[in-house]
NUMIRO-172500 format. One record per residue (C-alpha): x, y, z; residue in one letter. Coordinates in steps of 0.02 Angstrom, whole numbers, padded with zeros to 5 digits, always signed. Layout:
<rs>
XYZA ...
</rs>
This chain:
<rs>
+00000+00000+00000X +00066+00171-00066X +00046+00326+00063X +00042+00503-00003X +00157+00627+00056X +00041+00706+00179X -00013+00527+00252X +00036+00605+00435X -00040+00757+00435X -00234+00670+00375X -00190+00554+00521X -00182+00677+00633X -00330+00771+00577X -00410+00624+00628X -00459+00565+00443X -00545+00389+00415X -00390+00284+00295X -00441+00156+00182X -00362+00060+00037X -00409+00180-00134X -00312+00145-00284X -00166+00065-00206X -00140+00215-00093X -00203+00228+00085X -00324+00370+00067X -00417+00477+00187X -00600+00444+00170X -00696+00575+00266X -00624+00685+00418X -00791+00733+00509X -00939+00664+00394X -00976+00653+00203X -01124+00785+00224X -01035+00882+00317X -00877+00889+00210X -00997+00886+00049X -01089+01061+00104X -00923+01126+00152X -00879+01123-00039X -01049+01168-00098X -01068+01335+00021X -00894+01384+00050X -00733+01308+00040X -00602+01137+00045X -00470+01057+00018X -00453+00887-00034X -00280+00802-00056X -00267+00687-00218X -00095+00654-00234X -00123+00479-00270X -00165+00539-00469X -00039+00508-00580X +00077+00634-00690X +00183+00597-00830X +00271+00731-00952X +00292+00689-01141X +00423+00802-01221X +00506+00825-01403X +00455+00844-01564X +00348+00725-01585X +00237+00728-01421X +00095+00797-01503X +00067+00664-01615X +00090+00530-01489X -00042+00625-01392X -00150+00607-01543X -00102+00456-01582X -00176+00394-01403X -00300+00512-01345X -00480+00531-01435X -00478+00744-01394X -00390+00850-01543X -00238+00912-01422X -00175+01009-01583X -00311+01126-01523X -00220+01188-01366X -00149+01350-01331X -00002+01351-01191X -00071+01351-01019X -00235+01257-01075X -00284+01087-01041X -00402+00956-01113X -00521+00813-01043X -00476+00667-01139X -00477+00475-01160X -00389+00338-01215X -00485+00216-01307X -00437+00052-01335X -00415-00075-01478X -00595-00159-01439X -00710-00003-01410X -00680+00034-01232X -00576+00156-01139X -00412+00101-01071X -00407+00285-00951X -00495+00467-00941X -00364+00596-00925X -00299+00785-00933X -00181+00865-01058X -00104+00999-00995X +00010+01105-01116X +00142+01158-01049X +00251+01247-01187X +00268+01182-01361X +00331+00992-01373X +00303+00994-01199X +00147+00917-01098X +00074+00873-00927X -00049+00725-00946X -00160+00685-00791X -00229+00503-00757X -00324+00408-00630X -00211+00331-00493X -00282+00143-00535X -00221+00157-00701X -00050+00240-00663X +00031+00062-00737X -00062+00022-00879X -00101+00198-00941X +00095+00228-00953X +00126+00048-01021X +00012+00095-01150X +00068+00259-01205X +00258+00199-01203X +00186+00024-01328X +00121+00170-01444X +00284+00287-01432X +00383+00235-01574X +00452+00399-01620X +00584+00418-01466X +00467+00533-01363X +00545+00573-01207X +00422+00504-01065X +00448+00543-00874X +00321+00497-00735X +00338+00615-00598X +00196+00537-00505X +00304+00494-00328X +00379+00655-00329X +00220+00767-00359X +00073+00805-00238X -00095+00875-00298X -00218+00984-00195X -00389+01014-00220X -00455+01167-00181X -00644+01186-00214X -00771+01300-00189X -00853+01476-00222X -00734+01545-00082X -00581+01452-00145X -00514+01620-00222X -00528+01719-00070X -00438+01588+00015X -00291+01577-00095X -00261+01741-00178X -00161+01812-00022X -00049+01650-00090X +00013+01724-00235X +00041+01831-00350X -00053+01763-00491X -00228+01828-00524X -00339+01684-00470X -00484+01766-00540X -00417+01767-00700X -00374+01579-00751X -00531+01542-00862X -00589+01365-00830X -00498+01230-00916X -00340+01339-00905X -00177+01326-00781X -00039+01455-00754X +00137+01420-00678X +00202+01528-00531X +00256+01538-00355X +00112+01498-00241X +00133+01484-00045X +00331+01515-00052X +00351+01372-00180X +00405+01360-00358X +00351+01300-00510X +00172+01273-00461X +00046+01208-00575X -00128+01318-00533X -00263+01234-00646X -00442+01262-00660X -00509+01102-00701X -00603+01058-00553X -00710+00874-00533X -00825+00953-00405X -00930+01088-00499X -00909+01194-00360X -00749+01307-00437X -00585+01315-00344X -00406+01241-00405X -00310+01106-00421X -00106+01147-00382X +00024+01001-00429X +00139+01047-00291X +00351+00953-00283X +00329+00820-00148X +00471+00939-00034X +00333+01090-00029X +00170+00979-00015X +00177+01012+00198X +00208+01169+00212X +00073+01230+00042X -00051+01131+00139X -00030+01218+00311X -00027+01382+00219X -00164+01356+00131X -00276+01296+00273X -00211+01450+00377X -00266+01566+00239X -00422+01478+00225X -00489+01488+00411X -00587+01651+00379X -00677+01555+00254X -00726+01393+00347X -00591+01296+00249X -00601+01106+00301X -00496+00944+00239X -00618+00854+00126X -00595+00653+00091X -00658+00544-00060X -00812+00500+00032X -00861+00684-00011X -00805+00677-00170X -00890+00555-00248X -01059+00621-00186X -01017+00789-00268X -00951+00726-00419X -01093+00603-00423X -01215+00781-00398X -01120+00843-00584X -01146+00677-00673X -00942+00669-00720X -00890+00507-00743X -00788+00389-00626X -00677+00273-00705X -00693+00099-00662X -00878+00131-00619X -00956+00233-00743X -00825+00192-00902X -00696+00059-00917X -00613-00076-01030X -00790-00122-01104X -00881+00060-01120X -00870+00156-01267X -00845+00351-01250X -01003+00353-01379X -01091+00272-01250X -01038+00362-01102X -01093+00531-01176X -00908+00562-01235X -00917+00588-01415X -00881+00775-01359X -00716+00748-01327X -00697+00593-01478X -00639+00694-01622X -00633+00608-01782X -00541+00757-01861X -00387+00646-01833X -00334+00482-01831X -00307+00404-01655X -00325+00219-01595X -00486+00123-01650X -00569+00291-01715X -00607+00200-01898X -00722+00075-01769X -00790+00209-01662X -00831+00293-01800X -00926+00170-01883X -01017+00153-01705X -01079+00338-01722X -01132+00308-01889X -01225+00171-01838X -01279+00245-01659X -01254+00153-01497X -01380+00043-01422X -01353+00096-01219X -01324+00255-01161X -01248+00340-00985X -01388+00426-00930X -01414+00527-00746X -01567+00489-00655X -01651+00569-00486X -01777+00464-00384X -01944+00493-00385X -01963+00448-00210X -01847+00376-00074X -01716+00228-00102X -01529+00268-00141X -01486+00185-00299X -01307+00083-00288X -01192+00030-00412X -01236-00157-00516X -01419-00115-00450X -01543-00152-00616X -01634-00044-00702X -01802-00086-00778X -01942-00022-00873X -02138-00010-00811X -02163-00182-00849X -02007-00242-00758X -01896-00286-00892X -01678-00266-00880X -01657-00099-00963X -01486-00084-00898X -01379-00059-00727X -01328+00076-00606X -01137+00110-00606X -01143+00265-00487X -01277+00310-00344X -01280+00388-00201X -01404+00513-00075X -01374+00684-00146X -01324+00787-00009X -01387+00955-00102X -01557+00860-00152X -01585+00755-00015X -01641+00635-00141X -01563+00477-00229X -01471+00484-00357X -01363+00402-00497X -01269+00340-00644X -01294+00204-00745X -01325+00115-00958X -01488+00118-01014X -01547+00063-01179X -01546+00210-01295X -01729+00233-01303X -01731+00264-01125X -01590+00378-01110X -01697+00549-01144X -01706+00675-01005X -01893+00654-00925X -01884+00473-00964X -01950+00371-00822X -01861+00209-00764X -01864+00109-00622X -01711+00065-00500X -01720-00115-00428X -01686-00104-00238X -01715-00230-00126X -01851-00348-00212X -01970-00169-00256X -01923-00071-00430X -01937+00095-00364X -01962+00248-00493X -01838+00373-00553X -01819+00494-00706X -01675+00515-00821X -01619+00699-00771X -01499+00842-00883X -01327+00892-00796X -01302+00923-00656X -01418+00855-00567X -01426+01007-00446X -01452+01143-00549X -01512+01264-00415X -01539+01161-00275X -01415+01273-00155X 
</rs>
């Protein structure tokens, strides 16, 4: 079991560990409702570190980004970054990712800590063209900082203009007293704030800093316990529940970001798939009534026949309502649609919802 760098300090803050990813995580500190609302209403910090970083540099790195990622990254400006995939020989997804430009020939991608492995096995089988590849996962921490009082709480931290680093953007400065700080806007919360990849020797004393500067503003440490329920609230996708091996970024509502402007692995297939249009869909769905939908719970129609299965579901903190995730067959998959949830022996009702599910609920 891999501990982040901060594995102390949550330990000391009295955080609930458990096994995530390989890592030995911090779950919740106080409660998931408590630590959800703290995001929601005013401000937190959660510490990912376990995600994984590698840099691709030279002259060709762009095309072995587009060789393995579905996004067109010829599209990005320095100091912008892109929500990505990489899709597999067989129609699935082998990760979801960033790309992060960092200069030309020169790129930050972000995957999921599971993957760290495979996704880099991967991209090195496809690098043919002597790209240089580093993964500076064990020497780089990531903080979390979300909320719509995360700028108040870290603009006495810098010097860079927090309030000016559109979404889907990043800019590289001094923050807290250290260097060469990655401040990104590319949050998985929906609730604003910033991400900062942060050199393993500075991750202690960012993280105090930023939790001094954030006490005016209710700042609290936030584990994955409260992330998934506000993630969950925005409908963004989880791998490993929601997409995998076997789902097809067609069918997971990803043909956004599946750009067949280029030619990248299995596009000729995937493109034939959105020709032909997908049979199941990822849809969103809020519960009618009470029951809290769980993952691998079916999904049915009126008349009680398998429509599909829940991959994500939860009890919405912001709705006080179940909610979830899951494949439906396409001709259920259309906002108002209603479906039923099998929980416990009853098929309880539900309707397929838009993103996010929230939309004015706080």
């Amino acid at each position: 079991m891999k501990t982040v760098t901060l594995n102390d300090t949550h330990r000391k803050l009295g955080a609930k560990m458990v096994p995530f990813a390989g890592y030995d995580m911090p779950v919740r500190y106080s409660s998931d409702l408590d630590e959800h609302h703290t995001v929601r209403r005013a401000v937190g910090i959660f510490d990912v570190s376990h995600m994984g970083e590698f840099r691709v540099r030279g002259p060709h790195a762009l095309e072995l980004i587009q060789r393995v990622t579905s996004n067109d990254a010829s599209k990005l400006a320095d100091g912008k970054a892109q929500y990505s995939c990489l899709p597999n020989r067989t129609g699935g997804i082998v990760d979801d990712l960033l790309v992060y430009k960092l200069a030309d020939e020169d790129y930050m991608l972000v995957v999921n800590a599971s993957n760290i492995e495979k996704d880099w096995n991967w991209i090195r089988e496809h690098n043919t063209q002597g790209v240089e590849m580093e993964d500076i996962s064990d020497r780089t921490s990531l903080f979390a900082v979300q909320g719509p009082k995360a700028i108040a709480a870290l603009q006495p931290l810098t010097d860079v203009d927090l309030s000016s680093i559109p979404y889907y953007s990043f800019v590289q400065g001094t923050f807290a007293g250290a260097p060469d700080v990655i401040i990104s806007a590319t949050g998985y919360t929906g609730a604003g704030g910033f991400e900062l990849y942060v050199p393993n020797e500075h991750a202690a004393d960012v993280w105090d800093k930023i939790m001094i500067a954030g006490q005016a503003y209710g700042i609290k440490p936030i584990g994955l316990g409260a992330r998934d329920t506000l993630r969950l609230e925005m409908g963004f996708a989880l791998y490993g529940n929601d997409i995998d091996d076997t789902t097809s970024p067609l069918e997971a509502g990803l043909g956004w970001i599946t750009k067949f402007t280029k030619d990248f692995t299995n596009a000729e297939n995937l493109k034939k798939q959105k020709e032909a249009g997908v049979s199941k869909k990822l849809v969103a769905f809020i519960m009618d009534g009470t029951g809290i939908p769980r993952g691998h719970y079916e999904l049915v129609d009126a008349e009680g026949n398998k429509i599909g299965d829940v991959t994500s579901g939860t009890q919405s903190p912001s709705l006080g309502k179940g909610i979830g995730m899951g494949y439906v067959k396409t001709e259920f998959s259309a906002p108002g649609t209603q479906i039923f949830v099998q929980i416990r022996g009853k098929n309880l009702p539900a309707t397929v919802s838009k993103l996010p599910l929230t939309k004015g609920a706080e």
